[in-house]
N, C-alpha and C positions, 0 to 999 in steps of 0.2 A: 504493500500500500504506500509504503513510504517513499521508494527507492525509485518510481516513476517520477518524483518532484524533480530530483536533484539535478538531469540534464537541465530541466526548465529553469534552475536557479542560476545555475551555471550562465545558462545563454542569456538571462535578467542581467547579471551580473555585469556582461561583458557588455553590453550591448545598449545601457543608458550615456547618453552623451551629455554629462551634463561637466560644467566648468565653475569654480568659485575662486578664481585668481584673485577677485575684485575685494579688496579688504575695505572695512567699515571704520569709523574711527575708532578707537580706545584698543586697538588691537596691537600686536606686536614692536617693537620700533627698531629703529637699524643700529647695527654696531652688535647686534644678538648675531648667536653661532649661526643661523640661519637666513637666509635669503626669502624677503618679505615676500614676493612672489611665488615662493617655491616653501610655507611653512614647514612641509613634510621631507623636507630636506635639509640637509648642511650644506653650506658654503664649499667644504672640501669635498663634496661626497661621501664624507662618512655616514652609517646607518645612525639617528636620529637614537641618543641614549632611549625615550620612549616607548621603541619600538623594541629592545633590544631583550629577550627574552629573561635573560640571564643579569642583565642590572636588577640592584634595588627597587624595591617599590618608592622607597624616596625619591630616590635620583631620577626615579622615570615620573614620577611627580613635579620635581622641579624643574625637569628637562621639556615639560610640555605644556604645560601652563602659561608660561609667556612666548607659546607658539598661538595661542588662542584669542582671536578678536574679542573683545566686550561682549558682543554681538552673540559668537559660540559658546563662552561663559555662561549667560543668562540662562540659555538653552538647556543648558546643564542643569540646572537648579529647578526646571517645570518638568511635570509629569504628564508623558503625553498620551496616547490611546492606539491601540490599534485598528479605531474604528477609522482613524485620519486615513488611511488607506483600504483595509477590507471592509467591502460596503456587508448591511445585512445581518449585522453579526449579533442582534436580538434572536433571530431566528435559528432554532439549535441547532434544526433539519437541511437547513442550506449549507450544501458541503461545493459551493463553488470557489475554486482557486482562480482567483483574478483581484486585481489589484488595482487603485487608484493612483495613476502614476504622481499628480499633479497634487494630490491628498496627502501623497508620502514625502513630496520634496519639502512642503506646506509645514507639515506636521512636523518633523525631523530638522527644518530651518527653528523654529518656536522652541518647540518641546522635545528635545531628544536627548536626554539626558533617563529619563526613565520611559518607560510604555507600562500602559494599562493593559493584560491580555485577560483579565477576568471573564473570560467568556463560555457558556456553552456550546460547544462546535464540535463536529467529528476530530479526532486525533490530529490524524491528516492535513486537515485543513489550517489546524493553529499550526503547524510544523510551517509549512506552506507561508503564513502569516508571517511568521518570527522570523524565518529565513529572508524573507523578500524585505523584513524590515533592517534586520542586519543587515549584509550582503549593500543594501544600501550605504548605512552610514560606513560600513567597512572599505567599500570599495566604492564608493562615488563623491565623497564627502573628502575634502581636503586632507586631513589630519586623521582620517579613518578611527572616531571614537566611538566604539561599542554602545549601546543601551542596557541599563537593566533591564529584563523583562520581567513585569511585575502579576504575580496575582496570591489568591488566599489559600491557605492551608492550615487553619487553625486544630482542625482533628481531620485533616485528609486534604489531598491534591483535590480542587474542588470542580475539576472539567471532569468526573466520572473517573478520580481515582478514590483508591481504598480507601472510605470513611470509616475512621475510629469512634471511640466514645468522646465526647464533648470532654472541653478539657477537665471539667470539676468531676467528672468520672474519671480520665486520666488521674487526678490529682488523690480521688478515692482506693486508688491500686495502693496506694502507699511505696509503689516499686520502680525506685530510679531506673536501672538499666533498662527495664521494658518500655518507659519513656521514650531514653533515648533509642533505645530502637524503633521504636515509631515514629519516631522525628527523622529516623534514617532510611524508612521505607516514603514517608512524604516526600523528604529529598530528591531521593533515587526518581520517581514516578515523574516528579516536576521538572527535574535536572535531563532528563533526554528527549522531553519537549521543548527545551530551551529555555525554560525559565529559569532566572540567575535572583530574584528577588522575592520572598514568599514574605505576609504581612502574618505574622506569628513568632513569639507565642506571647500572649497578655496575661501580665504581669499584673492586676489592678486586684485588691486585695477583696473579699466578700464580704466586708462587715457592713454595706449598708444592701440588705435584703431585697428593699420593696426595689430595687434598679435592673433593669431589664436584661444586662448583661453578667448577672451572677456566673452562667452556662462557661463563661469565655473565659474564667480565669478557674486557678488552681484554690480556691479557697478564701478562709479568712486569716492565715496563717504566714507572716513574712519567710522564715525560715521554710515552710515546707513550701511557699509557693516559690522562693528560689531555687532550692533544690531542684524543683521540678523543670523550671524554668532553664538552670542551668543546663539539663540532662535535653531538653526539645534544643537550645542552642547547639549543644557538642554537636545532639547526634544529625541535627538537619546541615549542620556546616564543616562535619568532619570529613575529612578528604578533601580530594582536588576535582576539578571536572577534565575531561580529557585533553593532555597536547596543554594542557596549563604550562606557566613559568616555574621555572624551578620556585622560584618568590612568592608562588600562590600558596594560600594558607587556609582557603576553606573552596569549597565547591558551590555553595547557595548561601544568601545573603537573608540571617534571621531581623526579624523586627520585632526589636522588644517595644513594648507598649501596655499603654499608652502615659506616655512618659511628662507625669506626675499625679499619683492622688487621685484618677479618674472616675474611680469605682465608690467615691464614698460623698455622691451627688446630696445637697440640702433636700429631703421630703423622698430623696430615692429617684429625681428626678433628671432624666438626660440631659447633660451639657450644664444640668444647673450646679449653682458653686459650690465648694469644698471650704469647707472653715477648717482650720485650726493655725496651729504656731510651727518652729520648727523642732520643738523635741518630737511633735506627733510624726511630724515630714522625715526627718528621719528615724526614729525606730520603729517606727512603719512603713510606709510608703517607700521610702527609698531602698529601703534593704536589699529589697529583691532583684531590684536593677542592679544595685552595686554587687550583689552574689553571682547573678547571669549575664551580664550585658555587657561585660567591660570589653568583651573581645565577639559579642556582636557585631556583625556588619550595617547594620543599621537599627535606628533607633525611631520610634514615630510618637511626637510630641500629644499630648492632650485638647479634647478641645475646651474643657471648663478650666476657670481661673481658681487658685488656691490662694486666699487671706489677701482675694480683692487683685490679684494678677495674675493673667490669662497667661495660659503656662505655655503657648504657641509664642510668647514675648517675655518672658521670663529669665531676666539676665542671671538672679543668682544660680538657677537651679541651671541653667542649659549652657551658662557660659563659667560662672566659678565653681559649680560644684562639678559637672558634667565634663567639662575642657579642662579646667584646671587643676580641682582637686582631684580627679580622679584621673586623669589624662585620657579622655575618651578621644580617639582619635579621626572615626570611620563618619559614617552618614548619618546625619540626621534629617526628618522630613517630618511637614506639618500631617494631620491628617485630613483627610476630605474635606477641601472648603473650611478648614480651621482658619486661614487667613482673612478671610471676608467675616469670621466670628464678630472680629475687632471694630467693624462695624456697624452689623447688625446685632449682634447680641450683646458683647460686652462695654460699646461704646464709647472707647476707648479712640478710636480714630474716626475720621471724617472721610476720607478721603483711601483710594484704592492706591495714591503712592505711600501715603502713611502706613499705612496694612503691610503695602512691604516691606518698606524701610525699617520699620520697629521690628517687624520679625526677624528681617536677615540682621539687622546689626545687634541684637536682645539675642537672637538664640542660634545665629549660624547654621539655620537649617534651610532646606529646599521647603517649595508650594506644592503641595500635591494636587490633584484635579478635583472638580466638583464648586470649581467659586466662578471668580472671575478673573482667574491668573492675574492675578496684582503683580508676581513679577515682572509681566511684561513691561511695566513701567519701567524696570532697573535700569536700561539701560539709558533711556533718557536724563532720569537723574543722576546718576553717572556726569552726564553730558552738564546738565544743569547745574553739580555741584552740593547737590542736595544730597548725595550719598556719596560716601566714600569709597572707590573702587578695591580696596583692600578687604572690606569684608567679604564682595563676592569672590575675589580671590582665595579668601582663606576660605568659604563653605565648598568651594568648586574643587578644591586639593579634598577638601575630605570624602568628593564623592571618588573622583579620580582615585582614590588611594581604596574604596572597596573596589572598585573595579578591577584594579591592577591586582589586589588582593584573590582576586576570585580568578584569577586569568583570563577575564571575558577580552584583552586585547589578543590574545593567541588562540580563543576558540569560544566565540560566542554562539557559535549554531548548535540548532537540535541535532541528536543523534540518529544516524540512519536505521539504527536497531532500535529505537524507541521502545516499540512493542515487546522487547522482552526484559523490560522493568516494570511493566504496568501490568497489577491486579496478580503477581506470582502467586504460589503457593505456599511460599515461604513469608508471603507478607498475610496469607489469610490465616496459614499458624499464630503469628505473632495478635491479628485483630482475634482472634478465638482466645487467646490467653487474655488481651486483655478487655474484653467483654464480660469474662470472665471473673478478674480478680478485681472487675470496678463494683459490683455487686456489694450492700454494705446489708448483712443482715443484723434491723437493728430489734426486732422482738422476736422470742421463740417462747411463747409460755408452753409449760411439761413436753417442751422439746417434741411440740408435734411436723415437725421439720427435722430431716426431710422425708418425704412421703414414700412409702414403700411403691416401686412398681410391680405390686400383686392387688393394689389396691384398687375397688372396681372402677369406679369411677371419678374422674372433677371434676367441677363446673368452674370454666374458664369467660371472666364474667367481666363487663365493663368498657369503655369506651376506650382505652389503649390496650386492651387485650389484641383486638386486631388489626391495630394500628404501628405502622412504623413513625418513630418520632425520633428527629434528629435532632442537634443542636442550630442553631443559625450558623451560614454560613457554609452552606451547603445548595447543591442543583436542587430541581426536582425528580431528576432522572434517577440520584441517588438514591432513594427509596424501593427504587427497581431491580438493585442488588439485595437488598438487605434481608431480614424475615421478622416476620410481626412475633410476638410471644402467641399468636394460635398458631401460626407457621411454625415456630421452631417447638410446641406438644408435640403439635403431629409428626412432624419428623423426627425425636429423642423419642417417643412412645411407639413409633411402628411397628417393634416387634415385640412389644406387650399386650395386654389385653386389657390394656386402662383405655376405658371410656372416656372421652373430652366433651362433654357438655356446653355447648358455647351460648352465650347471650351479652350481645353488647348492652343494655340495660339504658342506657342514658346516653348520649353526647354528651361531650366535654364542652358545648360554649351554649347547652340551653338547661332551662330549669322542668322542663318535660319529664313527668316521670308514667311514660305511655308504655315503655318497654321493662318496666320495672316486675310487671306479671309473671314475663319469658323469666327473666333474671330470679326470681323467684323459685318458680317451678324448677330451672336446671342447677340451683342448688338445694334443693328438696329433692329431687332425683338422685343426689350425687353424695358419696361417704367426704366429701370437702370441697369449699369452693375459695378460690381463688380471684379476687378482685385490682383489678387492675386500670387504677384512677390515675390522674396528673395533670401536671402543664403541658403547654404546646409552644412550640414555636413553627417558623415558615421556612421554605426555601429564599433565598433572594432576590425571588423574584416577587414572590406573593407578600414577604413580609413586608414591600414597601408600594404593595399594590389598594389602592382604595376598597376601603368594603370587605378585605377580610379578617382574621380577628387573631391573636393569639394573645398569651397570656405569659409570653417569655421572650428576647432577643430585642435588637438593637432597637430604640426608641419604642421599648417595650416596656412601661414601669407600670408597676401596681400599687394599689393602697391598702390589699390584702390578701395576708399568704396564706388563706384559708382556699380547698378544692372549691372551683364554681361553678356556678351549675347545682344541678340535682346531684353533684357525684356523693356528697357524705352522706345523705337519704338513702341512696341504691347502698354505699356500705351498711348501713343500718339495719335496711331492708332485709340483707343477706344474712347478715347477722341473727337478724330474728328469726330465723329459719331453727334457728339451732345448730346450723352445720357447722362444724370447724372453719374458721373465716381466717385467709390468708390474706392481707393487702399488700397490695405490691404498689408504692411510686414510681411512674416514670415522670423526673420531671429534671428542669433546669436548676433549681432553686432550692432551698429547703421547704416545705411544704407543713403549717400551721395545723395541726388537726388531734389536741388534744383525747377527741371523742377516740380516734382509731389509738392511738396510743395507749392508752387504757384497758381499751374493749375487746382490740382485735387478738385473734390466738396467737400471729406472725406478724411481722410487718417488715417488710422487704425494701430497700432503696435503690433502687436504678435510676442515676441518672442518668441522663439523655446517651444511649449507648451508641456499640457502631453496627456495622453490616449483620454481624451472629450475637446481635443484642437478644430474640427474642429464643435464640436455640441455647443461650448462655443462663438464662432465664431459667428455661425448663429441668437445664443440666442441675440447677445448685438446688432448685425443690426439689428434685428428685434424687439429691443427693451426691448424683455424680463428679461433681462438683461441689469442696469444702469450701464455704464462702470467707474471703480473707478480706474484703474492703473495709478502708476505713472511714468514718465522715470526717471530708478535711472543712467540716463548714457545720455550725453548732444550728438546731434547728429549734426555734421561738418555739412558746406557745400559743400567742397571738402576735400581730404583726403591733400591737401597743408594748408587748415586752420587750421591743427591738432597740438597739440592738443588742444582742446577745452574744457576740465573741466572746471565745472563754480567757483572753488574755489582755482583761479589764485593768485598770492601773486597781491597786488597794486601794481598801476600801469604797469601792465606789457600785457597789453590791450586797446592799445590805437586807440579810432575807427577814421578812416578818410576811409571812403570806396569808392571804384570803382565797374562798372559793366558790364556785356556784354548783351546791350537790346536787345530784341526778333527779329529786325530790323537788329540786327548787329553791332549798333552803339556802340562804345568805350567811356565808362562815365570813368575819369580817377580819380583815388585816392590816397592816399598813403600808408594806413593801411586795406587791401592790394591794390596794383595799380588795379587790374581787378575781386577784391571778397572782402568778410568780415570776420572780424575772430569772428563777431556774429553764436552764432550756430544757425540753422532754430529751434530746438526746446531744451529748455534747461533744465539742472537737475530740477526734479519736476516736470514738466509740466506733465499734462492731464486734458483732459475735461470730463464734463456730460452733461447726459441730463437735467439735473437740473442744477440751477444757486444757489453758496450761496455766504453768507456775512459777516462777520468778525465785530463785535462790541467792547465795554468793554476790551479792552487791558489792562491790567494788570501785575504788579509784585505784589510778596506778599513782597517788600522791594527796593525803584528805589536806596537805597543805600547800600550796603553793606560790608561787610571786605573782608580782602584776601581769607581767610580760609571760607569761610561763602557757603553755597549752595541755591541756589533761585528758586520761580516755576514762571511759565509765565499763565497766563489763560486770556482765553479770548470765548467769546460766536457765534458761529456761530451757522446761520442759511439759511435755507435750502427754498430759496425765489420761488424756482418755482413747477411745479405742478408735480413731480417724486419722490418717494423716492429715496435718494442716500446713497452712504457713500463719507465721503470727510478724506482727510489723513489733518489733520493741521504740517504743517512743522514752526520748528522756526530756524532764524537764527541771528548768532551774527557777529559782526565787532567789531575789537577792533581801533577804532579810532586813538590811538598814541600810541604807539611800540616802544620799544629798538630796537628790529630785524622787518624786514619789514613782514607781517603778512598776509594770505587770507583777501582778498577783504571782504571775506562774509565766514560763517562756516555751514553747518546743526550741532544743537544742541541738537535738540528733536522734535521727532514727532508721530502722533497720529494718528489711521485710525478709525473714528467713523462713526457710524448709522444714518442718521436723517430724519423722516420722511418729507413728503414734507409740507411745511406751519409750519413746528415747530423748535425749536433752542436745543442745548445744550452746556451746558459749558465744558470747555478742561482744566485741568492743566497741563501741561507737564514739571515735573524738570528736572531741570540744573546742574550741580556741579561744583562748581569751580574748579576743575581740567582742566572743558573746557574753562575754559577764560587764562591757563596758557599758556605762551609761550616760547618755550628752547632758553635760550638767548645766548648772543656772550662768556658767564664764564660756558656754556654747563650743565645746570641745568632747571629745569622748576620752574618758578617764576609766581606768579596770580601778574602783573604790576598794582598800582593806574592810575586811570583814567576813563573815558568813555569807554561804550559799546552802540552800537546801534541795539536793538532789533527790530528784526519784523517776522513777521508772513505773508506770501505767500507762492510764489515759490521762485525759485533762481531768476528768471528774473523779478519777479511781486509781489509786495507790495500790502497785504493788509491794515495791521494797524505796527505801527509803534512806538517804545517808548526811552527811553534813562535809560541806569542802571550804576550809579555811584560807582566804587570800591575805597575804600577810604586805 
């Protein structure tokens, strides 16, 4: 399919007459190694350091940069589209290769610095696309500079490759390596279509609930959302891509994001602003970038302001903490239309050269598409005086330096073998493990899980029972791989003689309870029924299409994390049958429903999984499968107890609780008068089928210096009759503080193997950078004193020690 393009690329290639001798002003000046005329060359004929595979990424940085007009500078810095050339490309089914000649000279004069290829299309046809866009600027373009080719992969290549579980199921596996390996099959799948740019992985932390993009990050947890964060960076950017420079150092270019504070909107609301100070900004919020991101290829700025400054213009965060203190060297970029924010939303500027100006000279990043390219102005003001041409300079070296980084000037094209890295075998092992271990089971009352398959029958019941539900950020076609949890019964039960009783009972976005009869009778039929409620979110296309509805993903917020609709009725209903009631979430978010939490016999978490979500499902009730997830995200009991992270500063959780009993009766409290601001289930938690035990607590030092790094070990064992895995979490308190400090920290944690009846030992270090705290003289300082270590969950102690910093 693919290998018919490449004649036609070839004869594109050679066969464009086009010339750009003609220099603009603010571009090169004479007395340089190079001959004004001739940028792409030297004076003596020597090959152009730039070009030269085997220099520095510095030196071919500074060798090229002032071969560059103003004109091709600015260029650099806009994100352009591949629609500027191939017409059509809404439509998924249209697999014609032909090309907008005058679209592509157009587009690549403006915006050629990145391309937009977010599209659904046959394989083929984006191959087709990327090539004729390369090959261009390669071969017909003065100075022959590569583009990023840009699109999404938050839990999967999103033109129809392997979707995984949404990231906060990723982030529920508890299991770095298996991360990173999925970050290495995204790669792989995107990297031989020619993509050099993927917008992943999001870093913004979960503690403010009611915000539409809970689904997209790893939790509410700094430390484990870096970890994880780290592990989708390694493994989507490790290696090189083909014929790379020896100087290349990653093969695809991650996007940490959304870079600052994003996730923790005033009311839970999109784009709206972030309060606080910067003790919260950094031992929150920043952590996770500074744990994943340092060696990121690209970084994509926020679009809400943090304590009154739009972080898309935010000098200290983008230029002193980011450039300087941290020495971040690579790319940065706004995201969608962030630069026109500074207009319309935070009004901060008047004017569409203001917009740029304040961006590029506050935070040295690029404009990405979706405004109204205010870059374009740069170059005028430039001309005007009103900007300094040194800051495009210095943000133009940082894109040039991933570039060079990734080898895209020695082999920016797709691969002629594409097809044999998309959808292997090997990457649907890896999406079946983890399908598998993102599963958090968080009730089992008398251990009626998991279900014998001798058992006659279950009623498989509810409006995600047959439903596939993705995270955002995904096709629609993707769905077309995958299997609902009635698809994946019926295929783990085929060669049993369990009965599957099915009734969707309700729709997820109406309050109908018409179907509620069926739903009834098929768990009165059945020795246990299984309910299967939640959120929803859309493909990309629908979730910003008029008129349809969901209840999760991007400008998706809520005001309540209670199931809507008739769905806690239909639980109820079920319930009152008498039958063993199993519920199962599939959702984005944590989901508010003290009544199931109480009531139900099981209660199951999935969220939003990937392609063998519903056969993963089947596997862990039925046993086949030991459920090992953990929740990296603490679940309220109503969305007024929020928020609810378990790593609250002291004090500031003070329990005196009230209730409303099943009777009606009013039990009065005062923390809260009529609820508690305990969550029903908290960071960490999940159960097994198996039970283990925690012994031998250990430091390798209960005392040690400021500077000093320590490991924790300690021996579990795995006391009941299942193989499992159990994740060992540790966490610390710092007992007495200059500045008031979390309650409790995650500092390290492990997901190990153990078979049933046997033990292994855990080390897990520490660094004393995690026992430092940013005190009231705005520095991080490791304080003398006590630390109290332990090893459980956030809410459950198992062993317990005390570590001395002298």
């Amino acid at each position: 399919m693919g290998n018919r393009f490449w004649p036609l690329a070839l004869l594109f290639a050679a066969s464009l007459p086009f010339s750009f001798a003609d220099d603009s002003l603010g571009g090169p000046k004479d007395g340089l190694h190079f001959n004004i005329e001739a940028r792409a060359e030297n004076i003596d004929g020597t090959r152009p350091v730039y070009k030269d595979a085997k220099a520095s990424i510095e030196a071919r940085v500074k060798d090229l940069l002032p071969r560059m007009t103003l004109e091709e500078k600015v260029s650099q810095l806009l994100q352009g589209d591949m629609n500027g050339w191939m017409t059509n490309l809404n439509d998924p089914s249209d697999n014609t290769k032909s090309f907008n000649r005058t679209g592509l000279v157009e587009m690549m004069r403006l915006k050629g610095g990145s391309i937009w290829g977010g599209y659904l299309m046959p394989w083929d046809r984006f191959v087709y696309g990327v090539e004729v866009g390369q090959r261009y600027l390669m071969e017909n373009t003065t100075l022959g500079i590569p583009a990023l080719i840009q699109s999404e992969g938050l839990h999967g290549f999103t033109n129809n490759g392997t979707i995984f579980p949404s990231p906060i199921g990723l982030a529920a596996t508890f299991d770095v390596p298996l991360v990173q390996s999925i970050a290495s099959i995204i790669s792989s799948e995107a990297e031989g279509l020619g993509i050099s740019h993927i917008f992943a992985p999001v870093l913004d932390l979960g503690r403010e609930l009611r915000w539409g993009r809970v689904e997209e990050g790893f939790g509410e947890d700094p430390h484990l959302t870096g970890e994880m964060g780290l592990a989708y960076v390694s493994g989507l950017q490790g290696g090189k891509r083909r014929n790379a420079s020896d100087s290349a150092v990653a093969r695809m270019a991650a996007t940490c994001k959304h870079f600052v504070a994003f996730g923790s909107p005033q009311g839970g609301l999109n784009l709206a602003q972030v309060s606080g100070g910067e003790r919260e900004l950094r031992t929150m919020y920043l952590k996770p970038f500074e744990r994943a991101c340092l060696e990121s290829m690209s970084i994509m700025t926020a679009y809400s302001s943090y304590d009154g400054i739009p972080a898309v213009a935010n000098t200290y965060v983008l230029t002193d903490i980011l450039r300087n203190e941290w020495g971040y060297k690579y790319w940065v970029t706004s995201d969608a239309g962030a630069v026109d924010l500074l207009m319309t939303l935070h009004g901060t500027c008047e004017t569409r050269e203001c917009a740029a100006k304040v961006t590029l000279e506050n935070g040295l990043s690029g404009e990405m598409g979706g405004g109204t390219y205010t870059y374009l102005t740069l170059a005028d003001q430039v001309k005007a005086g009103t900007v300094d041409v040194k800051y495009i300079d210095e943000t133009v070296k940082t894109l040039l330096r991933t570039k060079f980084a990734l080898g895209l000037f020695e082999n920016p094209y797709p691969y002629s073998d594409y097809l044999s890295t998309l959808r292997t075998s090997k990457s649907r092992d890896t999406l079946h493990s983890a399908d598998a271990e993102s599963i958090v089971l968080l009730e089992n009352r008398k251990n009626i899980l998991p279900l014998s398959k001798k058992i006659g029958s279950v009623a498989l019941i509810g409006p995600q029972a047959a439903r596939v539900s993705f995270g955002d950020y995904v096709f629609y076609n993707a769905t077309l791989n995958a299997l609902s949890p009635h698809d994946g019964f019926r295929q783990h039960l085929t060669d049993t003689s369990v009965k599957v009783n099915y009734a969707e009972g309700c729709q997820l976005w109406s309050m109908s309870e018409s179907g509620f009869d069926a739903a009834v009778a098929a768990a009165s039929q059945s020795d246990v029924a299984i309910v299967v409620v939640g959120t929803w979110s859309l493909d990309q296309t629908l979730l910003w299409s008029p008129g349809t509805n969901a209840t999760t993903g991007e400008h998706v917020d809520v005001s309540d994390l209670g199931l809507v609709g008739a769905q806690l009725d239909l639980v109820k209903a079920v319930k009152a049958t008498g039958k063993p009631t199993v519920v199962v979430f599939v959702s984005g978010k944590p989901i508010a429903e003290p009544w199931i939490q109480q009531n139900a016999d099981a209660v199951i978490q999935q969220f939003y999984p990937g392609e063998l979500g519903g056969l993963a499902l089947a596997e862990v009730i039925f046993g086949d499968v030991n459920p090992s997830g953990k929740l990296p995200v603490s679940f309220p009991r109503d969305v007024g107890t929020t928020p609810v992270f378990y790593n609250y500063l002291k004090g500031s959780r003070p329990i005196d609780t009230g209730s409303v009993l099943e009777d009606g009766t009013l039990r009065f409290g005062h923390q809260y008068v009529l609820n508690s601001p305990l969550p029903l289930w908290s960071f960490g938690h999940g159960l097994s089928y198996t039970t283990f035990n925690y012994t031998d607590l250990k430091l390798s030092s209960s005392t040690i210096r400021k500077n000093a790094d320590f490991n924790v070990t300690v021996t579990v064992h795995n006391t009941g009759s299942v193989d499992g895995k159990e994740v060992v979490q540790v966490y610390i308190t710092d007992v007495l503080s200059s500045v008031v400090t979390p309650n409790q920290e995650l500092v390290g944690f492990k997901k190990v193997f153990i078979a049933a009846g046997k033990s292994t030992t855990v080390t897990i270090p520490v660094t004393s950078a995690q026992l430092a705290v940013w005190t009231n003289k705005k520095g991080w300082v490791v304080e003398p004193g006590k630390f109290s270590v332990k090893v459980g969950t956030s809410d459950t102690t198992f062993a317990q020690t005390t570590l001395t910093v002298q």
